[in-house]
C-alpha positions in Angstrom: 151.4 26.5 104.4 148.1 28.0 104.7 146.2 26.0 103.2 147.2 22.6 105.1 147.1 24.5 108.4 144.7 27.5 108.9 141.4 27.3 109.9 139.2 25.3 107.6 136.0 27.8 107.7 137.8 30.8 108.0 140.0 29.6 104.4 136.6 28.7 103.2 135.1 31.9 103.5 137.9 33.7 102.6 137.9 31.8 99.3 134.5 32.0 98.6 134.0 35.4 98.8 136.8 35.7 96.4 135.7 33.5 93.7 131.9 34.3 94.6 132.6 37.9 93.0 134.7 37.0 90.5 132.3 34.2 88.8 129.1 36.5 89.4 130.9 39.3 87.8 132.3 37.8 85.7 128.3 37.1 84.2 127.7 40.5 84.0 129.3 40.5 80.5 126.1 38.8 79.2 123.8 39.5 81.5 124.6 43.3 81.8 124.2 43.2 77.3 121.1 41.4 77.3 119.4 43.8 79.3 121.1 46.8 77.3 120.2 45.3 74.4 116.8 43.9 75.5 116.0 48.0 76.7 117.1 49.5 73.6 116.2 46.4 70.8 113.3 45.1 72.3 112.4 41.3 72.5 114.5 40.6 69.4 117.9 41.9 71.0 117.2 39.6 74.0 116.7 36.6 71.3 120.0 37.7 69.5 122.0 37.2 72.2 120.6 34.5 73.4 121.8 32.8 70.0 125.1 34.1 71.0 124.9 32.8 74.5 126.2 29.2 73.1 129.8 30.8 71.8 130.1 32.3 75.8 129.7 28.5 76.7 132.1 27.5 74.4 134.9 30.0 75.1 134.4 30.0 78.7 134.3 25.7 78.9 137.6 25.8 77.3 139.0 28.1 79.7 137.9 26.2 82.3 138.9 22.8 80.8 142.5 24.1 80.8 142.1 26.2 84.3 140.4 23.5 86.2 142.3 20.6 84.6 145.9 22.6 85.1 145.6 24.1 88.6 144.1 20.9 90.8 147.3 18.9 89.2 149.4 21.7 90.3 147.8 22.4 93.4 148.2 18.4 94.4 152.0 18.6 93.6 152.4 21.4 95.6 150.7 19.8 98.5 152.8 16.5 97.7 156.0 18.5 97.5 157.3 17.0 94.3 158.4 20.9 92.7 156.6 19.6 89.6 153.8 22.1 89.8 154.9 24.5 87.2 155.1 22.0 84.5 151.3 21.9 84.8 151.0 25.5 84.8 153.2 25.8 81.7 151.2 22.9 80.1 148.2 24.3 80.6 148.8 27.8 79.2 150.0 25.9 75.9 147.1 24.5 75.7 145.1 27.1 76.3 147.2 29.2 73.7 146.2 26.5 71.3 142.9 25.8 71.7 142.0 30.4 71.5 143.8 30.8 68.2 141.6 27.9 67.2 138.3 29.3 68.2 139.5 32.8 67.1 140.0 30.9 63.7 136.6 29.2 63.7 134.9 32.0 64.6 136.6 34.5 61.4 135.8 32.0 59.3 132.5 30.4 60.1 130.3 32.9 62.0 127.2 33.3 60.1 126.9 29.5 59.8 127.6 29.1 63.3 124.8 31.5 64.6 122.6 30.1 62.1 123.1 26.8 63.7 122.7 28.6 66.8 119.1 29.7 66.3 119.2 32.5 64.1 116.7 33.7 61.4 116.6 36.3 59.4 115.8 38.4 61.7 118.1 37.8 64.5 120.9 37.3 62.2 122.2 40.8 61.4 121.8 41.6 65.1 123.9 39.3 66.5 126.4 39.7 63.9 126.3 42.9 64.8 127.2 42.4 68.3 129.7 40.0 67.7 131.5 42.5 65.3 134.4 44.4 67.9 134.3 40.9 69.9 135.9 39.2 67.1 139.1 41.1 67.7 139.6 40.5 71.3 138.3 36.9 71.8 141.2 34.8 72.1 141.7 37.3 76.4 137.8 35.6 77.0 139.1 32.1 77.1 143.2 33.2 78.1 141.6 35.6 81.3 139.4 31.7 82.4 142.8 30.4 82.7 144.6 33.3 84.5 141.4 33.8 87.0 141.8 30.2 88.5 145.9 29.6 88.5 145.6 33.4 90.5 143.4 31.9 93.4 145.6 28.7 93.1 148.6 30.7 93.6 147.5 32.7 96.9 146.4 35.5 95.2 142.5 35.2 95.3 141.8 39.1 95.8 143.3 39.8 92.2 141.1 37.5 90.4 138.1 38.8 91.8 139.6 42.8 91.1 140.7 42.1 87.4 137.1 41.0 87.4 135.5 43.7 89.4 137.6 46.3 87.4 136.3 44.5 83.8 132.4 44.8 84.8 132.3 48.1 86.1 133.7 48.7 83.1 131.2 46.7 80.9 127.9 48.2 82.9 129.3 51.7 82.4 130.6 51.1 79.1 127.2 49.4 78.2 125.2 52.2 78.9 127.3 54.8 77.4 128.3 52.7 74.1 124.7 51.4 73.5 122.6 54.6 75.1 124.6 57.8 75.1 126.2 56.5 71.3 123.2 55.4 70.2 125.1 52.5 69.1 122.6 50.2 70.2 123.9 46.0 69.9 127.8 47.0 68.7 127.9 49.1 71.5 127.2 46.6 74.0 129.4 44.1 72.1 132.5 47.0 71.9 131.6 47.7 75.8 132.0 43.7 76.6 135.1 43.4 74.5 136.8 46.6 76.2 136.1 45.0 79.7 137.6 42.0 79.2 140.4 43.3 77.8 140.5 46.0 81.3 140.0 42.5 83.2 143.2 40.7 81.1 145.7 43.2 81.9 144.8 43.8 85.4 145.5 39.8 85.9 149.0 40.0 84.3 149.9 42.1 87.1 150.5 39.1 89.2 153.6 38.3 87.3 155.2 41.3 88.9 154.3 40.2 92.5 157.0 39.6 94.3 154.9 36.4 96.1 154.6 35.4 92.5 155.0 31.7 92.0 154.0 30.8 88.8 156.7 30.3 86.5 157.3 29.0 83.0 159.3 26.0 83.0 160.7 23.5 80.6 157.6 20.7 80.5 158.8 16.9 80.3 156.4 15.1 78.0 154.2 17.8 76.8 151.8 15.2 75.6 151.3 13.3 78.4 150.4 16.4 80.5 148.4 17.8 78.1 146.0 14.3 78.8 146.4 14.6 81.9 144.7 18.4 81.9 142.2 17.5 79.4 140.9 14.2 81.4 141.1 16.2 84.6 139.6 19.1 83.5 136.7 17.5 80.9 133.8 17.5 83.5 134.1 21.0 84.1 134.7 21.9 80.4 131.7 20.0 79.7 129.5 21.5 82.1 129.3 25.0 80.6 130.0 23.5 77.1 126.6 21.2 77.2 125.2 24.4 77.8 125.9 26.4 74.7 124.4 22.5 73.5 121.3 22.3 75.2 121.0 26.2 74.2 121.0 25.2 70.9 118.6 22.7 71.7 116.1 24.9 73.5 116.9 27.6 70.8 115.7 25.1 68.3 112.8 23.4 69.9 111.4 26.5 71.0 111.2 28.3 67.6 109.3 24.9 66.1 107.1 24.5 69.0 106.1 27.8 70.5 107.8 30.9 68.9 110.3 33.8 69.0 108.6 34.9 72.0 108.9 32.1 74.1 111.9 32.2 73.1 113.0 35.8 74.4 111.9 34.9 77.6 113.9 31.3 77.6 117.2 34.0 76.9 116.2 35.5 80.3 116.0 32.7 81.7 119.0 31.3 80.8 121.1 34.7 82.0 119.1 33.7 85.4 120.6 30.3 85.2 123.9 31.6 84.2 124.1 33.5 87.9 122.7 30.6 89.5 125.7 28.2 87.8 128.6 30.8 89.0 126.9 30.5 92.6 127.8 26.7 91.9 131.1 27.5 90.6 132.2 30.1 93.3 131.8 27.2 96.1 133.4 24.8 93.2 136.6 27.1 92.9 136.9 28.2 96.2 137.0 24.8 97.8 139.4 23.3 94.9 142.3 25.2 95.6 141.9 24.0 99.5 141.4 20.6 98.6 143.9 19.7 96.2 146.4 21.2 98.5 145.1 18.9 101.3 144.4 15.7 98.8 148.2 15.9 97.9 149.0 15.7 101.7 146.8 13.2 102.8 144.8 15.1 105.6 141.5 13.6 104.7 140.2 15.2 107.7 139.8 18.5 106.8 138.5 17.8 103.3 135.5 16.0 104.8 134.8 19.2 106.8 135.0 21.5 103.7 132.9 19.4 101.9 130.4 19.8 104.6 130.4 23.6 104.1 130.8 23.5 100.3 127.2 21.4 100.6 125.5 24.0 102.8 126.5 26.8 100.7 125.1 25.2 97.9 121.8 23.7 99.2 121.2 27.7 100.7 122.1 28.9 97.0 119.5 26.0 95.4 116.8 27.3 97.8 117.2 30.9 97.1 117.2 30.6 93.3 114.2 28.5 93.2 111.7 30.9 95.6 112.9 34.4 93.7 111.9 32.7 90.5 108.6 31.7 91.7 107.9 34.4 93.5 109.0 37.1 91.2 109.2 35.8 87.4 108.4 38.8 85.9 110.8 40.6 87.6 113.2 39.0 85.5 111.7 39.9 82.5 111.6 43.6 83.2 115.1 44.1 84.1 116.1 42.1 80.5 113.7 43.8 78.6 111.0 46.1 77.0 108.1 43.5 77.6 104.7 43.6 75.3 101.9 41.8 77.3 102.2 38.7 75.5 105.0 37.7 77.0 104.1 39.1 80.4 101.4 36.6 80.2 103.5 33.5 79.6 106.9 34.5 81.1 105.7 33.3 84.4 104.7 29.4 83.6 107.6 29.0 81.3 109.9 30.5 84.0 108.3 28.7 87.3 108.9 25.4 85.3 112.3 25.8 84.4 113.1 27.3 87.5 112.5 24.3 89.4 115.9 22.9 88.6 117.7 25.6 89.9 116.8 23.2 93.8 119.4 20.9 92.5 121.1 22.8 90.3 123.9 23.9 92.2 124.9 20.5 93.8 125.2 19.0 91.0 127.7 21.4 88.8 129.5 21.4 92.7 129.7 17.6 93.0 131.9 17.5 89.8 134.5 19.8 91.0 134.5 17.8 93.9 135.4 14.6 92.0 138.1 16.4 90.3 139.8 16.9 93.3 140.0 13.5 94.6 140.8 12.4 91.5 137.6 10.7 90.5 137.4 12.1 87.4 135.0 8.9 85.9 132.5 10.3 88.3 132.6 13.7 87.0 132.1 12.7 83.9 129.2 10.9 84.0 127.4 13.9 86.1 128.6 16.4 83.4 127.5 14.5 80.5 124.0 13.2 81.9 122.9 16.3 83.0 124.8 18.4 80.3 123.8 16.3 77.1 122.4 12.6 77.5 119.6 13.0 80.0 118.8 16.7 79.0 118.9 16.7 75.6 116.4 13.3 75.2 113.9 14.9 77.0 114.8 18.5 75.3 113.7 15.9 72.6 111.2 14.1 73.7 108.8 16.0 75.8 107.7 18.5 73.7 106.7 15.4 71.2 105.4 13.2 73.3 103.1 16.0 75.0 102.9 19.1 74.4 105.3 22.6 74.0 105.1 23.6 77.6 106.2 19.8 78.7 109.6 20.9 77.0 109.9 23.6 80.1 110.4 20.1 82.5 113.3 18.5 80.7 116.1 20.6 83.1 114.1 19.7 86.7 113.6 15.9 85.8 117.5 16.2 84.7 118.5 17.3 87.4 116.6 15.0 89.8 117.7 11.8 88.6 121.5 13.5 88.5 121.7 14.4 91.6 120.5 11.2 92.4 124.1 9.4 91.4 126.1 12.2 92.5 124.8 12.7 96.0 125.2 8.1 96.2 128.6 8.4 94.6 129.7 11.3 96.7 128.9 9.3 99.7 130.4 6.0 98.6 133.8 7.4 97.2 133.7 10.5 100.6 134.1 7.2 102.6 136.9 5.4 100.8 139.1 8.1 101.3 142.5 7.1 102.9 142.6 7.0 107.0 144.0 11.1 107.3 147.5 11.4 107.5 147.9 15.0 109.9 
């Protein structure tokens, strides 16, 4: 098998360049419609969507909660042998099943009050219900196409995730443009454009069922229950990740609109589609090094996990390091590609964003050290990086700061988080890197 033999680098690049273009384009849904919008609306389309930018969290975190959770169990049974690995796949789409008819529900029935909760006034209201309108009838593919994108790459097949992708934004940007420009539909066309591209993205991904190198297979599952835990606990940290960010949206969303104003918080939407690309650079290293190392965790060969790692942390210490100088040196460039700006928020786009931008250093590590865990089944560990950073730590000083100081103190709350976060992870990485069994090939 490949992935117990072949060069470690050589699978690592091969992988990451792979899921590096299927999780960045994969953002383009959001980040492609905020700057449509932001072009044709104005300031208030960029704060409309970013009160939608919590229900992208929430979609996507489920999909990954199943993905993740599903695909390391059955890449360590494949690596162990046992022929088990499909019951996890088959689990896992159950769930998944389960869990998009439920948000599809919740979302029919509740959507005002949810983007109201959100951050929504009166003004931003009508937009983003606007937008949301041709996504309602396509939403359950968003969470099902998560799933699908990370059993493909578990399953040898890589270069299809990233294509289904590739073939769903080119759709979107092109669709955007024409549907919110050319139509003059403004908002619902960049909502219809993202809902046609993801369904483009869905069907190209079911093409791997017709592969003859096609392994995934749906089995009868022995004690449904039991592996549906077993998903859930093993996939939580990464669920939680992009879920506690649809949270501390929320939480920004709110804070920002007592403190400061809609403004401020236009430019916080931009920055939190800059964030979003910065979290799939995390991600790509995350996904392409989990299919590698569950293989290699089920077989013991310790060896060549420790010398992934060490790439996975390079890659992500170059992408921390890039992220952080572009936003210092060029904040406003953000702002112009998301939006129409008046000079009002030129003038304080550039503290707000060199503040928060700071956490992007760390950023990266952080999300990668949970996937990490995962692998080597250390899933307590991933917890408590996921929930620190995503809810506990972040959201007191969301809190806090603003309070205890001043508005522009509330801009610090992510680059103290993830400081003292990567604290623990980078001492528990270490400490639980070393325990690893003696390798076995």
């Amino acid at each position: 098998m490949e992935l117990l033999t072949g060069n470690i680098r050589r699978l690592y690049l091969k992988y990451l360049a792979a899921s590096f273009g299927s999780t960045l384009i994969s953002s383009i849904y959001s980040i492609v419609d905020m700057s449509m919008v932001g072009q044709y609306q104005g300031p208030d389309g960029t704060a409309a969507l970013a009160v939608i930018a919590p229900i992208w969290n929430v979609i996507y975190s489920l999909g990954l909660l199943t993905g993740i959770g599903g695909s390391v169990l059955f890449s360590t049974c494949r690596g162990r042998k046992d022929g088990d690995e499909n019951q996890y796949f088959t689990a896992a789409a159950m769930l998944s099943l389960v869990l998009a008819l439920a948000a599809w529900a919740a979302l029919w029935l509740w959507e005002a009050p949810i983007l109201t909760f959100f951050g929504a006034n009166e003004t931003l209201l009508p937009l983003a219900l606007n937008y949301m309108r041709p996504i309602r009838y396509v939403f359950p593919l968003f969470l099902l196409g998560q799933l699908l994108t990370v059993f493909l790459r578990n399953d040898g097949n890589p270069g299809l995730a990233t294509a289904s992708v590739l073939a769903g934004g080119v759709f979107n940007v092109f669709g955007d443009y024409f549907c919110v420009f050319t139509l003059d539909l403004g908002v619902y066309g960049a909502g219809l454009a993202t809902a046609m591209g993801c369904t483009v993205s869905f069907l190209v991904m079911l093409t791997h069922f017709f592969r003859r190198k096609n392994t995934l297979r749906w089995v009868r599952v022995e004690k449904p229950l039991q592996k549906f835990r077993e998903i859930g606990v093993n996939g939580f940290s990464t669920f939680f990740i992009d879920v506690a960010m649809g949270i501390l949206t929320v939480l920004f969303n709110r804070q920002t609109m007592k403190y400061l104003n809609a403004d401020a918080l236009a430019v916080y939407g931009v920055i939190i589609n800059v964030s979003t690309f910065v979290q799939c650079c995390a991600y790509s290293v995350g996904q392409a090094t989990q299919p590698i190392m569950s293989v290699n965790f089920g077989a013991g060969s310790t060896a060549r996990i420790r010398r992934l790692l060490r790439c996975a942390l390079y890659t992500t210490t170059a992408f921390g390091v890039f992220w952080t100088a572009l936003s210092f040196a060029c904040p406003n460039l953000y702002i112009r590609v998301f939006m129409k700006p008046t000079e009002n928020i030129l003038a304080m786009a550039p503290g707000i964003i060199r503040r928060y931008a700071a956490s992007f250093l760390l950023l990266p590590f952080n999300i990668y050290s949970t996937y990490y865990f995962q692998v080597i089944l250390k899933p307590g560990a991933a917890f408590i990086v996921s929930v620190a950073r995503g809810l506990v730590v972040s959201g007191l000083l969301i809190l806090l700061l603003p309070a205890a100081f001043d508005a522009q103190a509330l801009w610090f709350a992510m680059p103290i988080t993830e400081l003292l976060v990567a604290v623990y992870a980078a001492a528990r990485m270490r400490s639980d890197t070393r325990a690893l069994p003696a390798s076995k090939t």
